[in-house]
C-alpha positions, 0 to 999 in steps of 0.5 A: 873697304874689305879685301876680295880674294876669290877662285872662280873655275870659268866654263872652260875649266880653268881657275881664274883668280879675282881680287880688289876691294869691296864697299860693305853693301856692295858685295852682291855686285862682287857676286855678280863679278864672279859669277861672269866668270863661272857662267858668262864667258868673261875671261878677263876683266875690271869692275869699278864704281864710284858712289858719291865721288868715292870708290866703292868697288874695285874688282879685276881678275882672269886673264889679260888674253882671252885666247890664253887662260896662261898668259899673265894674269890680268892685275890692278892696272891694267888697261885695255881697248873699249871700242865705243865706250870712247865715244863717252870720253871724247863727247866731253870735250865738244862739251868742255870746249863749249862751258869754256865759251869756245865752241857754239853746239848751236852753230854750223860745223862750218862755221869751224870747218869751212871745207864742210859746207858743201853736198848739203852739209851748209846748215849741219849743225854741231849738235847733230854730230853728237846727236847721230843726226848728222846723216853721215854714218858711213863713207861711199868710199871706205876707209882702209885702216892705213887710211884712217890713220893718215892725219886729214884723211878721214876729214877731206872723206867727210867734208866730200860726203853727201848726208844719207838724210836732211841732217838733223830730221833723223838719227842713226848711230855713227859708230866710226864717222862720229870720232872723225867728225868729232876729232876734226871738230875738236881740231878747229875750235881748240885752236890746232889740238888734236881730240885725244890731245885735248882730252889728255891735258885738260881730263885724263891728266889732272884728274890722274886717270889712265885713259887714252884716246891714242896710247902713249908709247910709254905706256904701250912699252909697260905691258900693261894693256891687255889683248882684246879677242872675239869669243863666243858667248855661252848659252843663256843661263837656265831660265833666263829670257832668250830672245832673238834679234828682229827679223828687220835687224838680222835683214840689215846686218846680211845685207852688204848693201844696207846702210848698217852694214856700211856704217860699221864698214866705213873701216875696212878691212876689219883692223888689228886692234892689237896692232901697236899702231892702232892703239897709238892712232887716235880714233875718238870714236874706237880705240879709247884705253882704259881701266875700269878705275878710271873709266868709272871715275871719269864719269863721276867726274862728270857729276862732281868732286872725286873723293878718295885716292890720293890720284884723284885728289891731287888737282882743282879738277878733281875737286870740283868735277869736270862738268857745271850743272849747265853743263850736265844737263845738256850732256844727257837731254834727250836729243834723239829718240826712235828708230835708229837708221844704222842700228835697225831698233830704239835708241836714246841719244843725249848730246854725245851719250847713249840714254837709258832705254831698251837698247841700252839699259842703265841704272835709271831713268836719268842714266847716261853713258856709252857701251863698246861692242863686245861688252864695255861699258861706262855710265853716270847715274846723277839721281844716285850720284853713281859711277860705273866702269867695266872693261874687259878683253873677251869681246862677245858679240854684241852692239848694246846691251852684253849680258855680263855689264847687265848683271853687274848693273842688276846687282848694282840697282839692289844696293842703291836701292836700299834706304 
């Protein structure tokens, strides 16, 4: 692994330091890292990736406030929010909780979750949770952020709520209610664990991963999780493809009545993802903290043993990966494919996984994974036995596909492409 010490000078003029360590190979994707800084807008941000189970890019730099090029610089550990790129950790655990035996993907919601069966939901089964064919993206009545974070609250919301459409005969990405319905789930079938719990005992920690689904106080006191911020994307580069949302999509996010609209409002107002209290709730679908080391390691836990760090190696888990070939393949089968209701374009949906596709396009055919709004993203390609995990504060405006994971990735597929 070679050293990376680099100076970029980003768009807004400072200089912004970037370290980590490369694999020989890999350096067009330490390229591709550098130049989000100077022509992308990335402010502060990590890279990992893993190959085989072994690290073989490791990246960060700028700043650990994108509202503040002075503030500290952003350094090998440090966390931060991923939005909903922690729908892919915590569709693990439904995943996990079945190869144990002890949740049927097969059977009714209500059949863990009696108060469920009613308004239409009796036959709702728990595939469609991780399928967004569950018909429930959004709430007649929103949810405040002081109510999301009352424990049962969200819960008592949904069990009451009629489905949008016969659940199971459509999809339509479910970008808060999936974490509720997910979190609630999770809670009758493990026997009184909460989600984040769950994930906490049984990945993150024997895998020695710095991942969270509500962040411990111990951590938070660190100060070590970077503040995320809105900023504006630059202009495209010189010669790349500029295209414009379709009509249909721009309709859907003007209209406050339209279901787009109230899915991504099933939260409202808008939280504080700053706020000390909701990073410490935990919200599956939203509010996940990670690194990109981690996040990029979780993944490659999904396909097989880890290899390298001494964290890594530390557990049965780590050696022998999370997830059974059984259990791989029917994480990433295609599910739900089409018009997406909430989003308004294609979509790909595997058993809690976004898919390659137009919408989110990966490293291959065969990729899954999940993106956060504004730009995060982590994904598993198994044909090439790789891992991906970038994070970053500098939250641009989109859904999907941000331009800067996009030209890692595009790096990334020159070097696995190579004999």
């Amino acid at each position: 692994m070679a050293e990376v010490v680099h100076t970029a000078v980003a768009e807004h003029g400072a200089e912004v330091a970037v370290h980590g360590t490369v694999a020989d190979g890999y350096e067009p994707v330490r390229d591709a890292f550098v130049r989000n800084f100077e022509r992308r807008g990335e402010r502060g941000a990590a890279l990992a990736v893993h190959r085989d189970g072994r690290k073989v890019v490791d990246l960060w730099g700028g700043s650990t406030d994108p509202a503040d090029p002075a503030a500290a610089p952003w350094g090998r550990d440090t966390a931060v929010l991923v939005r909903s790129a922690t729908k892919g950790l915590a569709a693990a655990v439904p995943h996990l909780l079945h190869q144990r035996g002890q949740l049927d993907l097969d059977a009714p919601v209500g059949a863990y979750w009696p108060q469920f069966k009613t308004a239409g939901k009796e036959r709702l089964l728990v595939r469609h949770l991780l399928t967004h064919r569950a018909g429930l993206p959004a709430l007649d009545a929103p949810l405040t952020p002081r109510e999301a974070l009352e424990p049962g609250r969200a819960a008592r919301a949904l069990a009451a709520q009629t489905p949008e459409w016969e659940p199971g005969a459509a999809h339509g990405y479910h970008p808060h209610t999936f974490g509720w319905l997910l979190g609630e789930l999770v809670v009758r079938a493990s026997g009184g664990r909460s989600l984040g719990r769950w994930f906490a005992d049984e990945v993150a920690a024997p895998l020695g991963l710095d991942l969270w689904i509500g962040l411990p106080e111990q951590v938070a006191a660190d100060g070590r999780v970077a503040r995320v911020a809105e900023q504006e994307a630059p202009a495209p580069e010189p010669g790349a493809l500029r295209t414009r949302p379709k009509r249909a999509v721009t309709a859907a996010y003007a209209d406050p009545d339209s279901l787009t609209r109230r899915a991504f409002g099933a939260l409202a107002p808008k939280p504080d993802e700053n706020d000390p209290a909701y990073r410490a709730a935990e919200l599956p679908a939203a509010n996940g903290i990670a690194t990109a080391r981690s996040l990029s390691a979780f993944y490659a836990a999904l396909l097989g043993p880890l290899a390298g760090d001494a964290a890594e190696q530390r557990s049965r888990a780590a050696r022998r990966g999370l997830f059974t070939p059984a259990t791989l393949a029917q994480a990433r089968a295609l599910d739900a494919d089409g018009p997406d209701r909430v989003l308004v374009v294609n979509t790909r949906f595997g058993l809690g996984y976004m898919l390659h596709g137009s919408a989110c396009p990966l490293l291959g055919s065969g990729s899954f994974g999940h993106p956060g709004r504004g730009g995060s993203l982590g994904f598993a390609d198994p044909e090439t036995a790789t891992s991906f995990g970038y994070t970053t504060g500098t939250l641009h405006r989109s859904v999907t596909s941000d331009p800067r994971p996009q030209a890692l990735i595009r790096a990334l597929r020159t070097v696995v492409a190579q004999p």
